[in-house]
PDB file of N, CA, C and O in Angstrom:
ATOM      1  N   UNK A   1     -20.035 -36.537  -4.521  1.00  0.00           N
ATOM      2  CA  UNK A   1     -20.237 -35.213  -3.992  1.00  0.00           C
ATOM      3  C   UNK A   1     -19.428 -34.232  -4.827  1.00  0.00           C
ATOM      4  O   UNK A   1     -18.211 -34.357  -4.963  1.00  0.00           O
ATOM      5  N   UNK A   2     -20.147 -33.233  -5.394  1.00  0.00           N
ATOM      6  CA  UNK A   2     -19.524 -32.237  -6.080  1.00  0.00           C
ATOM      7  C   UNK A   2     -19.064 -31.061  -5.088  1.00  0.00           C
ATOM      8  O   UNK A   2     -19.734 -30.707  -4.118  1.00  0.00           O
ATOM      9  N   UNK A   3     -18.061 -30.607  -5.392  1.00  0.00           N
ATOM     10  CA  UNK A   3     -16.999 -29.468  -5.160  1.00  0.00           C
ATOM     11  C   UNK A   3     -17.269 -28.059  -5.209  1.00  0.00           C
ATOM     12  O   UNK A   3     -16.938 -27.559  -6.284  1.00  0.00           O
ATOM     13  N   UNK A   4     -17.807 -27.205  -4.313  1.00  0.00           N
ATOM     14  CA  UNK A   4     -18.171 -26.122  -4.739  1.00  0.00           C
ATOM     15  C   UNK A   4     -17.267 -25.545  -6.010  1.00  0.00           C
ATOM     16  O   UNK A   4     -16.372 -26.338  -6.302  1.00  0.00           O
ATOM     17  N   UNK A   5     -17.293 -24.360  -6.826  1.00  0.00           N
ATOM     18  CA  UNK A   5     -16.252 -23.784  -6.682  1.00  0.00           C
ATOM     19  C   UNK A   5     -15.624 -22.438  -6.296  1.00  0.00           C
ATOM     20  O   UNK A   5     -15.134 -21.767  -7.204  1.00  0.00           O
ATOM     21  N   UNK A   6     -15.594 -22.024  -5.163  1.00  0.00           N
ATOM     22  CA  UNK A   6     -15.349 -21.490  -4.046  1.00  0.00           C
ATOM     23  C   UNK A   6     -13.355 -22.024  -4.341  1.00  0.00           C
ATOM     24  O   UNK A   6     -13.145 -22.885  -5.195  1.00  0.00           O
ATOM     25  N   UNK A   7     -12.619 -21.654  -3.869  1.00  0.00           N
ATOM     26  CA  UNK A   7     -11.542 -22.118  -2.782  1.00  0.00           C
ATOM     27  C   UNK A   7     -11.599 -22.790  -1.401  1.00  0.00           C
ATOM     28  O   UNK A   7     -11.768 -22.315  -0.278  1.00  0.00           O
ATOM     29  N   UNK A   8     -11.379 -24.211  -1.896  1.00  0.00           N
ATOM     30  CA  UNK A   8     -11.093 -24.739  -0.614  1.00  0.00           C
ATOM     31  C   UNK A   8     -10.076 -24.440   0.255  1.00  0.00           C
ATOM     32  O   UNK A   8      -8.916 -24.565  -0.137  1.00  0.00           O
ATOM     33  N   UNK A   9     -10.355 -24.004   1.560  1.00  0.00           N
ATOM     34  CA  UNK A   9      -9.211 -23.931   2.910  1.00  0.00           C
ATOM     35  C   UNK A   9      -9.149 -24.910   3.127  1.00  0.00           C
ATOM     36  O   UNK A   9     -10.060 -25.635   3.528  1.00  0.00           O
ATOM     37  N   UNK A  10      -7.359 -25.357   2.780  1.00  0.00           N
ATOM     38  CA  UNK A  10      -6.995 -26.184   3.683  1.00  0.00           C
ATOM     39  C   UNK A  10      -7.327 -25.849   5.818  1.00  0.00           C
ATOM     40  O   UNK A  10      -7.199 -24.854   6.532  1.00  0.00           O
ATOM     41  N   UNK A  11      -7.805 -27.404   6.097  1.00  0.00           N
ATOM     42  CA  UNK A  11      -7.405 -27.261   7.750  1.00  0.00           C
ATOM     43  C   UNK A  11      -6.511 -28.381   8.370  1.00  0.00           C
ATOM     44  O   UNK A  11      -6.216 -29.542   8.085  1.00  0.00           O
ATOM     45  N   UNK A  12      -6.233 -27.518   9.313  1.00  0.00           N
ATOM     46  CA  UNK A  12      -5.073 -28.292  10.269  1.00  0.00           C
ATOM     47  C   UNK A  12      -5.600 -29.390  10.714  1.00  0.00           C
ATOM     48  O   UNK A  12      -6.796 -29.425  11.005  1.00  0.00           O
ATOM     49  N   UNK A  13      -4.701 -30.589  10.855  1.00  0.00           N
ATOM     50  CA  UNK A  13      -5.659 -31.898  11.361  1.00  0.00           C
ATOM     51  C   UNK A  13      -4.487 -32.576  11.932  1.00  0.00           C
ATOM     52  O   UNK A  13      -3.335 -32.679  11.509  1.00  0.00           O
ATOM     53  N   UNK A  14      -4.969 -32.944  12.825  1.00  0.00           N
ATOM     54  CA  UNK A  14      -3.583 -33.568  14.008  1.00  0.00           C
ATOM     55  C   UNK A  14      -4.123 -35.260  13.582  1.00  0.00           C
ATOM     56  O   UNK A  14      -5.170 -35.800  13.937  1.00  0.00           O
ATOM     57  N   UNK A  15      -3.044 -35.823  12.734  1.00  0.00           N
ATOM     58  CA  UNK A  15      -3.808 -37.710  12.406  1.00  0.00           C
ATOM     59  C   UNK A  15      -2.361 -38.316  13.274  1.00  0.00           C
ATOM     60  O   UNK A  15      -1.259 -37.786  13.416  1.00  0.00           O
ATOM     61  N   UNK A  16      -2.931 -39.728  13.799  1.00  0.00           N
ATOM     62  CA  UNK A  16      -1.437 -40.332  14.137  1.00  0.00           C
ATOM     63  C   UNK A  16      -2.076 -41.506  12.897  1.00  0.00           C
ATOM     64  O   UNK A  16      -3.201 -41.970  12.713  1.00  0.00           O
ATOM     65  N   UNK A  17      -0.634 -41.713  12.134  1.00  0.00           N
ATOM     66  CA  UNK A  17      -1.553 -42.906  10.906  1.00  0.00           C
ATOM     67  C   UNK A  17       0.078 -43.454  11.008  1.00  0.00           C
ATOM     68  O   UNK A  17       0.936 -42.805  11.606  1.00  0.00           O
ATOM     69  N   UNK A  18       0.307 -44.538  10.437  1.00  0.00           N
ATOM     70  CA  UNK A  18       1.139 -45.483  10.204  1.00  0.00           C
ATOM     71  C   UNK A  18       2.125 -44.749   9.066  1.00  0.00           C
ATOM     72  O   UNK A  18       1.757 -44.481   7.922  1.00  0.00           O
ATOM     73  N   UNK A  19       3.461 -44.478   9.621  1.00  0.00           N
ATOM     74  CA  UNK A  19       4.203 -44.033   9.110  1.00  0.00           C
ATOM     75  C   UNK A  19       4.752 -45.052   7.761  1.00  0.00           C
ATOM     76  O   UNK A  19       4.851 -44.591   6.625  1.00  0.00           O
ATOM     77  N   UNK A  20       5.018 -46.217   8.036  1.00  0.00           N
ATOM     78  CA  UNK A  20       5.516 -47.248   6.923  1.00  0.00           C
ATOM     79  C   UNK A  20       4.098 -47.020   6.089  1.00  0.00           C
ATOM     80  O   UNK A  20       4.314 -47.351   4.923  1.00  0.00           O
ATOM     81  N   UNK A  21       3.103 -46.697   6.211  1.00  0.00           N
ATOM     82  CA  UNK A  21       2.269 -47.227   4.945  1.00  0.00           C
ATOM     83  C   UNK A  21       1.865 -45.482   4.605  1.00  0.00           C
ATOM     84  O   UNK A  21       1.170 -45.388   3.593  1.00  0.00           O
ATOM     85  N   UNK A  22       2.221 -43.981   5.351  1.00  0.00           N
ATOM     86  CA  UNK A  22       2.605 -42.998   4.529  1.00  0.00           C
ATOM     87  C   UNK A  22       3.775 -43.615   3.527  1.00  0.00           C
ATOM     88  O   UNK A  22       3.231 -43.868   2.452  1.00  0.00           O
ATOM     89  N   UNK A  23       4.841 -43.866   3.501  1.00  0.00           N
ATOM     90  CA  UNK A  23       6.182 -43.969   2.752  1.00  0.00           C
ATOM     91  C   UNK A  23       5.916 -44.942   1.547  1.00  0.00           C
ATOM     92  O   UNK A  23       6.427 -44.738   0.446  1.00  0.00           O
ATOM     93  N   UNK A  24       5.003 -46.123   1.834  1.00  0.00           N
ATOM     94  CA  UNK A  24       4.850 -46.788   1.012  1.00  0.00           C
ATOM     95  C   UNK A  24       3.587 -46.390  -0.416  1.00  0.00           C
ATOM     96  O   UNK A  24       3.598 -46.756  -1.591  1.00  0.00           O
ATOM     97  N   UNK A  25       2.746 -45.635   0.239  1.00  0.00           N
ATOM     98  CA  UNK A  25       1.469 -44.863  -0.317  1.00  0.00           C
ATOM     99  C   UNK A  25       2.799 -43.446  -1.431  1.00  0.00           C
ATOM    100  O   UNK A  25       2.919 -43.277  -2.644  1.00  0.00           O
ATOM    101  N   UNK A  26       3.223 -43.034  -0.707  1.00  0.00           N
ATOM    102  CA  UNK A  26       4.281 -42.150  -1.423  1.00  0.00           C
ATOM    103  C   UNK A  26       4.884 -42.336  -2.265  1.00  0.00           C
ATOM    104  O   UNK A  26       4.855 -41.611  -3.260  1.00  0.00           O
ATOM    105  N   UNK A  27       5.777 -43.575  -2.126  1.00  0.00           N
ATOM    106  CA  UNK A  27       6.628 -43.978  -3.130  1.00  0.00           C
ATOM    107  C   UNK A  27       5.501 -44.331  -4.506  1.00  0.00           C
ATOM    108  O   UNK A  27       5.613 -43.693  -5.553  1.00  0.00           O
ATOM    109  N   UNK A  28       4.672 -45.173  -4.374  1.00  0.00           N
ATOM    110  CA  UNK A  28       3.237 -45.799  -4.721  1.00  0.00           C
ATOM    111  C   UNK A  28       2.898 -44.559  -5.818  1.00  0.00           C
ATOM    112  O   UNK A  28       2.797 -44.884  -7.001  1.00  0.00           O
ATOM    113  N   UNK A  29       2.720 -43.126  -5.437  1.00  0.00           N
ATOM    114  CA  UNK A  29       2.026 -42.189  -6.187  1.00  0.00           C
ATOM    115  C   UNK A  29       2.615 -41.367  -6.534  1.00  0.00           C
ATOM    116  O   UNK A  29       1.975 -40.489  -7.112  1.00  0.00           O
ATOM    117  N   UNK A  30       4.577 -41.105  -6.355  1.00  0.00           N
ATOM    118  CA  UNK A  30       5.094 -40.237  -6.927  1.00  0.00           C
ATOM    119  C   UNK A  30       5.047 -38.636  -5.968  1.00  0.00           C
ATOM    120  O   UNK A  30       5.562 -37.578  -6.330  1.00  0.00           O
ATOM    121  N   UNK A  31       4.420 -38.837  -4.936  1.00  0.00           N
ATOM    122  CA  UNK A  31       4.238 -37.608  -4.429  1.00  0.00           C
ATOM    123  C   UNK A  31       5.914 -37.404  -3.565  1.00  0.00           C
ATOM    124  O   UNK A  31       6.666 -38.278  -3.134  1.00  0.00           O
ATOM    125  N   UNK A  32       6.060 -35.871  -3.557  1.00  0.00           N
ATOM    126  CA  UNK A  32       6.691 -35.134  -2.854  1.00  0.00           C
ATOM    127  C   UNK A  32       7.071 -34.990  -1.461  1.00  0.00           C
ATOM    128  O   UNK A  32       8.158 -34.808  -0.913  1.00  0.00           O
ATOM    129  N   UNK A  33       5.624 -35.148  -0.944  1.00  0.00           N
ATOM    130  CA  UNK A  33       5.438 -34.549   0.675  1.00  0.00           C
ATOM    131  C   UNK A  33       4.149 -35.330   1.206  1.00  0.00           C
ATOM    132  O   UNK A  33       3.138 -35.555   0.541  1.00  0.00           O
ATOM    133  N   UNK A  34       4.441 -35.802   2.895  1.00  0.00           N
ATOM    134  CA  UNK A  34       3.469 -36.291   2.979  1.00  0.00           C
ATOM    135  C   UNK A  34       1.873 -36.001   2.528  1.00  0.00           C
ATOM    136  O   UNK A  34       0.953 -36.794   2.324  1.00  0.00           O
ATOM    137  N   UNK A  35       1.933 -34.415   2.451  1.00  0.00           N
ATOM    138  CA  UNK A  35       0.273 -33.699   2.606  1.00  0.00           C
ATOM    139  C   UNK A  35       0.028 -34.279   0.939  1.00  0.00           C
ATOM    140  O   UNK A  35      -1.011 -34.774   0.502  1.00  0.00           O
ATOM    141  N   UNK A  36       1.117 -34.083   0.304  1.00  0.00           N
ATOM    142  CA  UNK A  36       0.780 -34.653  -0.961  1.00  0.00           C
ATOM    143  C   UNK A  36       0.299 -35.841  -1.028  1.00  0.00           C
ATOM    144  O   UNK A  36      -0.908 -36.054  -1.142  1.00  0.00           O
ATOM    145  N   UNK A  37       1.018 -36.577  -0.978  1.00  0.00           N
ATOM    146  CA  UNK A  37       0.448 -38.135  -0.397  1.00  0.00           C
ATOM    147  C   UNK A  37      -1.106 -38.484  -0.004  1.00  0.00           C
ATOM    148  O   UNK A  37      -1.935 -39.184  -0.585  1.00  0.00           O
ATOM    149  N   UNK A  38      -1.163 -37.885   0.953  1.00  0.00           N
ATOM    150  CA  UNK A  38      -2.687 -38.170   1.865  1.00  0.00           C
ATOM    151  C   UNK A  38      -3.528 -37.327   0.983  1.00  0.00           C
ATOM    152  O   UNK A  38      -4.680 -37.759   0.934  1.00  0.00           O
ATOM    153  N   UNK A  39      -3.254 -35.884   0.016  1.00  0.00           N
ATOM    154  CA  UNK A  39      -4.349 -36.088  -0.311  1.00  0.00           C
ATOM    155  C   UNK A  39      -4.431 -36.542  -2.086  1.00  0.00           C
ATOM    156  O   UNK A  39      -5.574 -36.487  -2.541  1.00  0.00           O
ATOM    157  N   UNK A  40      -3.648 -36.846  -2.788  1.00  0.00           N
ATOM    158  CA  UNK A  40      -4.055 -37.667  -4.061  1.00  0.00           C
ATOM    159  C   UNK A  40      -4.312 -39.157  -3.692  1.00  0.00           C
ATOM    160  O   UNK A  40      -4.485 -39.976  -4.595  1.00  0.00           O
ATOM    161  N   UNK A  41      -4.345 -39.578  -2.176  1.00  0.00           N
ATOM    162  CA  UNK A  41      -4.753 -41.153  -2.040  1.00  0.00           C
ATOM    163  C   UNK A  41      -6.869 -40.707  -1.740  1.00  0.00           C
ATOM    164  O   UNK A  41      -7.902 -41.200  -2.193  1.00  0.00           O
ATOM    165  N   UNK A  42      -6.638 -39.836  -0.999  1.00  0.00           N
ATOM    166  CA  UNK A  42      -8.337 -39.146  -1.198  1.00  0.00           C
ATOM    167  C   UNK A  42      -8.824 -39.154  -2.382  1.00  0.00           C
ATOM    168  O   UNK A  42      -9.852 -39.726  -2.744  1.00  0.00           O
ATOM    169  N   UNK A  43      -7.944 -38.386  -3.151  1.00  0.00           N
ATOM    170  CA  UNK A  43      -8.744 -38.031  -4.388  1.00  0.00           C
ATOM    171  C   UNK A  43      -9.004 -39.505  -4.815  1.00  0.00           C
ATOM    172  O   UNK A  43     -10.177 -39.786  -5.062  1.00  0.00           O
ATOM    173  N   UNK A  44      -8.244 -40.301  -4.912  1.00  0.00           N
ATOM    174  CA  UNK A  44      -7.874 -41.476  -5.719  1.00  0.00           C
ATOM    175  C   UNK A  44      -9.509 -42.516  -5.175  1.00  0.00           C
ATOM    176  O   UNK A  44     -10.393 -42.996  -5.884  1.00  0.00           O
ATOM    177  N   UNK A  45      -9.329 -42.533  -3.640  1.00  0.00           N
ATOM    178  CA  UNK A  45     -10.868 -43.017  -2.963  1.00  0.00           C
ATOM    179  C   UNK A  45     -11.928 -42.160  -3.098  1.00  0.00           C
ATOM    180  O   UNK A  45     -12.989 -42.764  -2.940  1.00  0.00           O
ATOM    181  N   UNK A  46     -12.030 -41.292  -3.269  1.00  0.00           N
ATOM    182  CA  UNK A  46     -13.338 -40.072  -4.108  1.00  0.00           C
ATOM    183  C   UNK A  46     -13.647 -40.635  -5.202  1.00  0.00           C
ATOM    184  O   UNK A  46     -14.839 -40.679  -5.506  1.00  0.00           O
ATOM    185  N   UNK A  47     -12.417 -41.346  -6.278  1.00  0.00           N
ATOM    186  CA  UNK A  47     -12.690 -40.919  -7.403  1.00  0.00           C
ATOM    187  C   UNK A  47     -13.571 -42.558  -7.832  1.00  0.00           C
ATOM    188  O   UNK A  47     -14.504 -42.740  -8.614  1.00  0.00           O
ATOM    189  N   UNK A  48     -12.812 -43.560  -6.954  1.00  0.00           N
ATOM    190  CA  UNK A  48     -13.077 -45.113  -7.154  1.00  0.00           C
ATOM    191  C   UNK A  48     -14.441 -45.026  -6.607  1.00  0.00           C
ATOM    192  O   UNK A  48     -15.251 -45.883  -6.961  1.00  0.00           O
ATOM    193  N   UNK A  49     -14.798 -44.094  -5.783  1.00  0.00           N
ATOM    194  CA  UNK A  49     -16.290 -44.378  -5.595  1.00  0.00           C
ATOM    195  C   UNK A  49     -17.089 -43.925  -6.145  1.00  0.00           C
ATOM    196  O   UNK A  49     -18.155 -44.514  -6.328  1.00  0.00           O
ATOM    197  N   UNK A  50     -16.851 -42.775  -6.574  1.00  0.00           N
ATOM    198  CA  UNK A  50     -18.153 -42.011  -7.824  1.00  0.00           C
ATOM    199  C   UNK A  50     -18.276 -43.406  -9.203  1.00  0.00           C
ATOM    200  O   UNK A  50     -19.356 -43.731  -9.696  1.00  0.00           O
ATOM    201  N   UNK A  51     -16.946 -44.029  -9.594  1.00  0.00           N
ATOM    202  CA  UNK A  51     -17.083 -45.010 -10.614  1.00  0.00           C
ATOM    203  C   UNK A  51     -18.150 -45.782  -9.619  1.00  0.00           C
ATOM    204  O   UNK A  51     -19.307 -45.742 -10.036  1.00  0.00           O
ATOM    205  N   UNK A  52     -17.980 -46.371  -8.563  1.00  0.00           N
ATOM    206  CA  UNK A  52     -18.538 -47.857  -7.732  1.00  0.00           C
ATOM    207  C   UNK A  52     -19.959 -47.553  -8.647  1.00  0.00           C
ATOM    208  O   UNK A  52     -20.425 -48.137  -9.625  1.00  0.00           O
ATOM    209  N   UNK A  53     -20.412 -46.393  -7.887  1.00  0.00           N
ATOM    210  CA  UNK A  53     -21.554 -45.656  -7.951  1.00  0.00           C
ATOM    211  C   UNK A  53     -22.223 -44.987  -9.118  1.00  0.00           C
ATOM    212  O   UNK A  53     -23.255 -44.323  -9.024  1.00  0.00           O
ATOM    213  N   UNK A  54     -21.510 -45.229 -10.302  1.00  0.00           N
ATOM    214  CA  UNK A  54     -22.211 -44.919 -11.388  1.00  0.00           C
ATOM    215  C   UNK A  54     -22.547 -46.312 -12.081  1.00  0.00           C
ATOM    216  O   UNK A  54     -23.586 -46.552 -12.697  1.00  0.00           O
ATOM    217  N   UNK A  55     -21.691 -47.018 -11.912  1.00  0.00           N
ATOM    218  CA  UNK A  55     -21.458 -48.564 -12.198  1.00  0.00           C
ATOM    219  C   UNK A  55     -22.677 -49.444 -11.636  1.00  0.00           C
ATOM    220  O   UNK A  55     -23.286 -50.398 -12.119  1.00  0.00           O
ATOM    221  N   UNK A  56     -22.774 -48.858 -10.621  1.00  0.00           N
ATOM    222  CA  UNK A  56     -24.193 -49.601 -10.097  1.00  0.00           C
ATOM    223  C   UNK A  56     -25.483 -48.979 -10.992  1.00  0.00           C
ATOM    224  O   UNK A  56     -26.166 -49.621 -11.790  1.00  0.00           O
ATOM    225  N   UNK A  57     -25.574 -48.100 -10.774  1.00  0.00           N
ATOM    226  CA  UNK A  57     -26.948 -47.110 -11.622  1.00  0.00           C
ATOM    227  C   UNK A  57     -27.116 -47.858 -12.943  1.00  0.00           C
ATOM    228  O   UNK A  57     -28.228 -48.101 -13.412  1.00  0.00           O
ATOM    229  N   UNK A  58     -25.665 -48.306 -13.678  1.00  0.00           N
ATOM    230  CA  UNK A  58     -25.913 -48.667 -14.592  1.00  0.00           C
ATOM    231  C   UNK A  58     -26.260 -49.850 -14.493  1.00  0.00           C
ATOM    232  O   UNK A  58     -27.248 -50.095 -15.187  1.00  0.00           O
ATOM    233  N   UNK A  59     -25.855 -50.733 -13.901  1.00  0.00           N
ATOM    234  CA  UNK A  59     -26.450 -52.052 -13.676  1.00  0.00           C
ATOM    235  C   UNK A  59     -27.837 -52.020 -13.556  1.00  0.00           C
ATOM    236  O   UNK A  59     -28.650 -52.528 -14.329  1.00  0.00           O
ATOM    237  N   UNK A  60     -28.066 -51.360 -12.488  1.00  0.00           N
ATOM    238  CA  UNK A  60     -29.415 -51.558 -12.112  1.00  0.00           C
ATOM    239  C   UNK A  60     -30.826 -50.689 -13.285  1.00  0.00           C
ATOM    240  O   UNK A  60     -32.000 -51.060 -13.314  1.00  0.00           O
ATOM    241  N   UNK A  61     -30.266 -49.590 -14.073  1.00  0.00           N
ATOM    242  CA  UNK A  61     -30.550 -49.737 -15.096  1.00  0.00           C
ATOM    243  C   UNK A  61     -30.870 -50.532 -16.094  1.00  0.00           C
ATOM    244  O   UNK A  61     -32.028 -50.680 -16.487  1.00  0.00           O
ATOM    245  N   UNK A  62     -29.636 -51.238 -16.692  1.00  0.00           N
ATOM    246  CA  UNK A  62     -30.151 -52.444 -17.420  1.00  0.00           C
ATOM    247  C   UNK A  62     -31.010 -53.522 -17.154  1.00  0.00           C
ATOM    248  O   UNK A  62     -31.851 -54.034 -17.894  1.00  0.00           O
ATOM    249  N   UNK A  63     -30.656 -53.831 -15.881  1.00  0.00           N
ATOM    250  CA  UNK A  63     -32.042 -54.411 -14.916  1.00  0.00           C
ATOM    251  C   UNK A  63     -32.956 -54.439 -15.087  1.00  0.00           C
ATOM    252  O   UNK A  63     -33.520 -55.450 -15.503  1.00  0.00           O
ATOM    253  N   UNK A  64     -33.557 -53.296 -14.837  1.00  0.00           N
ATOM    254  CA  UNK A  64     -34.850 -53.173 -14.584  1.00  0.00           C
ATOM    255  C   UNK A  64     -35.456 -52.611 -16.156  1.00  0.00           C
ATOM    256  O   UNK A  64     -36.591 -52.213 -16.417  1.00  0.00           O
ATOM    257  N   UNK A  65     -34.333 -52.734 -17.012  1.00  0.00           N
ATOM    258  CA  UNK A  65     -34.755 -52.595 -18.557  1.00  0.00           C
ATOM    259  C   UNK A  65     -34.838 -54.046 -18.974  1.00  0.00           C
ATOM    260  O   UNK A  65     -34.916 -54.178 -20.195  1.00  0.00           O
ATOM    261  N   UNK A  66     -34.842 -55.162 -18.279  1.00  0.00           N
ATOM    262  CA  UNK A  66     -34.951 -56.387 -18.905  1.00  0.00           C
ATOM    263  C   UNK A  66     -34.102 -56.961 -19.376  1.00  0.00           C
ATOM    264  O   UNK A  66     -34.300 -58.042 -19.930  1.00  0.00           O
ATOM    265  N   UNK A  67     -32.529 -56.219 -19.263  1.00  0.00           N
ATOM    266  CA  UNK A  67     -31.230 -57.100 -19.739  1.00  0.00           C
ATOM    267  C   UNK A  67     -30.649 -57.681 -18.517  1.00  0.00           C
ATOM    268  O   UNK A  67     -30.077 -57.328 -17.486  1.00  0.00           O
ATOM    269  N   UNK A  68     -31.220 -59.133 -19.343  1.00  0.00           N
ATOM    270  CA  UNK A  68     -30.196 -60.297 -18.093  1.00  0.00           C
ATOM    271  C   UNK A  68     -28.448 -60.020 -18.210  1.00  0.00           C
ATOM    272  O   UNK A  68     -27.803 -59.728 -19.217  1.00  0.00           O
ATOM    273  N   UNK A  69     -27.956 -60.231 -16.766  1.00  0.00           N
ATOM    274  CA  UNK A  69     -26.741 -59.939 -16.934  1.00  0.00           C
ATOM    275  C   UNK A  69     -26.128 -61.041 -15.996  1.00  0.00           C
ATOM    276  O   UNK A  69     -26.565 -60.954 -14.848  1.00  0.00           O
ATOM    277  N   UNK A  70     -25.250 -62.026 -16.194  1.00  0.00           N
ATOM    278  CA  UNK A  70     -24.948 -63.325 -15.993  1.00  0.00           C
ATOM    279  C   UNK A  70     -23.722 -62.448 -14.974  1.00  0.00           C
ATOM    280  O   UNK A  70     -23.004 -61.543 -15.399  1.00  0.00           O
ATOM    281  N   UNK A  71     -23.722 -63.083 -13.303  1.00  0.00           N
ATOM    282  CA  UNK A  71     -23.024 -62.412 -12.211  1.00  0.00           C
ATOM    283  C   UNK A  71     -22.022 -63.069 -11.579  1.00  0.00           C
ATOM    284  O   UNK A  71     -21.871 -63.312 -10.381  1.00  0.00           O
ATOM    285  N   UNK A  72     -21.257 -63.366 -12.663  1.00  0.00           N
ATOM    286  CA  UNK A  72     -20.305 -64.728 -12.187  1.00  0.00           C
ATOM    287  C   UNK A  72     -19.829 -64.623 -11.069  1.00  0.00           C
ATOM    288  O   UNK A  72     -19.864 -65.665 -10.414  1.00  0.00           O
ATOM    289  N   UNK A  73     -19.250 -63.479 -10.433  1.00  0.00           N
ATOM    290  CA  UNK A  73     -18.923 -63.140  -9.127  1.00  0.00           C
ATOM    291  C   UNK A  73     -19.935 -63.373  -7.842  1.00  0.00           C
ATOM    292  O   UNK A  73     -19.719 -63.620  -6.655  1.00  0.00           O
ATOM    293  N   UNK A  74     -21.121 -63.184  -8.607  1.00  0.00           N
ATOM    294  CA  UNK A  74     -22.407 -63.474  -7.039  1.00  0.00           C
ATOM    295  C   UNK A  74     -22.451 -62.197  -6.278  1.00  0.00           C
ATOM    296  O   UNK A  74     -22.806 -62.247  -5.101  1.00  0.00           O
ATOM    297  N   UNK A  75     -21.969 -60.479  -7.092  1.00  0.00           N
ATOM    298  CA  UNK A  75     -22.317 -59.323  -6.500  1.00  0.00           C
ATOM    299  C   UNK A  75     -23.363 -58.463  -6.502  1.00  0.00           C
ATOM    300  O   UNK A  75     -23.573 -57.500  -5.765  1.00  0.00           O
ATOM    301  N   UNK A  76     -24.363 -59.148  -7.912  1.00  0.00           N
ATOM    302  CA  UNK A  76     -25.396 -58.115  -8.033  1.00  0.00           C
ATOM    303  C   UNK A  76     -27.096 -58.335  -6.715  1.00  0.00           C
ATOM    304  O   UNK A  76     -27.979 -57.555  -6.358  1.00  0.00           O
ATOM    305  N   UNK A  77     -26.837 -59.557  -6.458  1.00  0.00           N
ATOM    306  CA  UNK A  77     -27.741 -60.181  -4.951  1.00  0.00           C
ATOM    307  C   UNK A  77     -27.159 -59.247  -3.731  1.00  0.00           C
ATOM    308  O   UNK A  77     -27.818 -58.988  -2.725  1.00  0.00           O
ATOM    309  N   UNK A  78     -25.866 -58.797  -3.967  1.00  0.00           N
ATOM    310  CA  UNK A  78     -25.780 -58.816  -2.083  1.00  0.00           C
ATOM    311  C   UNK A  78     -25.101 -57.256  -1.964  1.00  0.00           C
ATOM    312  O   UNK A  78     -24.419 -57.089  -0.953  1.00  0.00           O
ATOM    313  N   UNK A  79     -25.201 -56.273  -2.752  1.00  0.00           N
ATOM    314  CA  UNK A  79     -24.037 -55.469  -3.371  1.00  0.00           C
ATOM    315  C   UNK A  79     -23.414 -55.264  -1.870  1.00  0.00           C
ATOM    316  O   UNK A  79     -22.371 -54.630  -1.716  1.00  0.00           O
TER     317      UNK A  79
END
């Protein structure tokens, strides 16, 4: 999903989440402050899924172009 570009407003969001795994996610990414924290671990799951998701296209690309692709893992049957 692309990003307008507009300015995003931040909004207020009341989360109860596991304080030991804020601190540990923190230490983990170098951030400052929790808000920091929570959101470069977003960006970070935004960003691993646009790869998932281009990664597939390409697979299934080559696919259906006739390049066998040997699935040692057993992921391209069941994604």
């Amino acid at each position: 999903m692309k990003q307008s570009s507009a300015k995003r407003v931040p909004r207020h969001k009341h989360l109860l989440l596991d304080q030991e795994k804020i601190e540990k996610a923190q230490k983990a990414l170098g951030a400052r402050t929790e808000t920091e924290t929570i959101e470069r671990a977003l960006e970070i799951v935004i960003g691993e899924e646009e790869k998932n998701r281009r990664a597939w296209a390409a697979t299934e690309k080559l696919v259906k172009n006739g390049i066998q692709i040997k699935d040692v893992f057993g992921h391209l049957n069941g994604k």
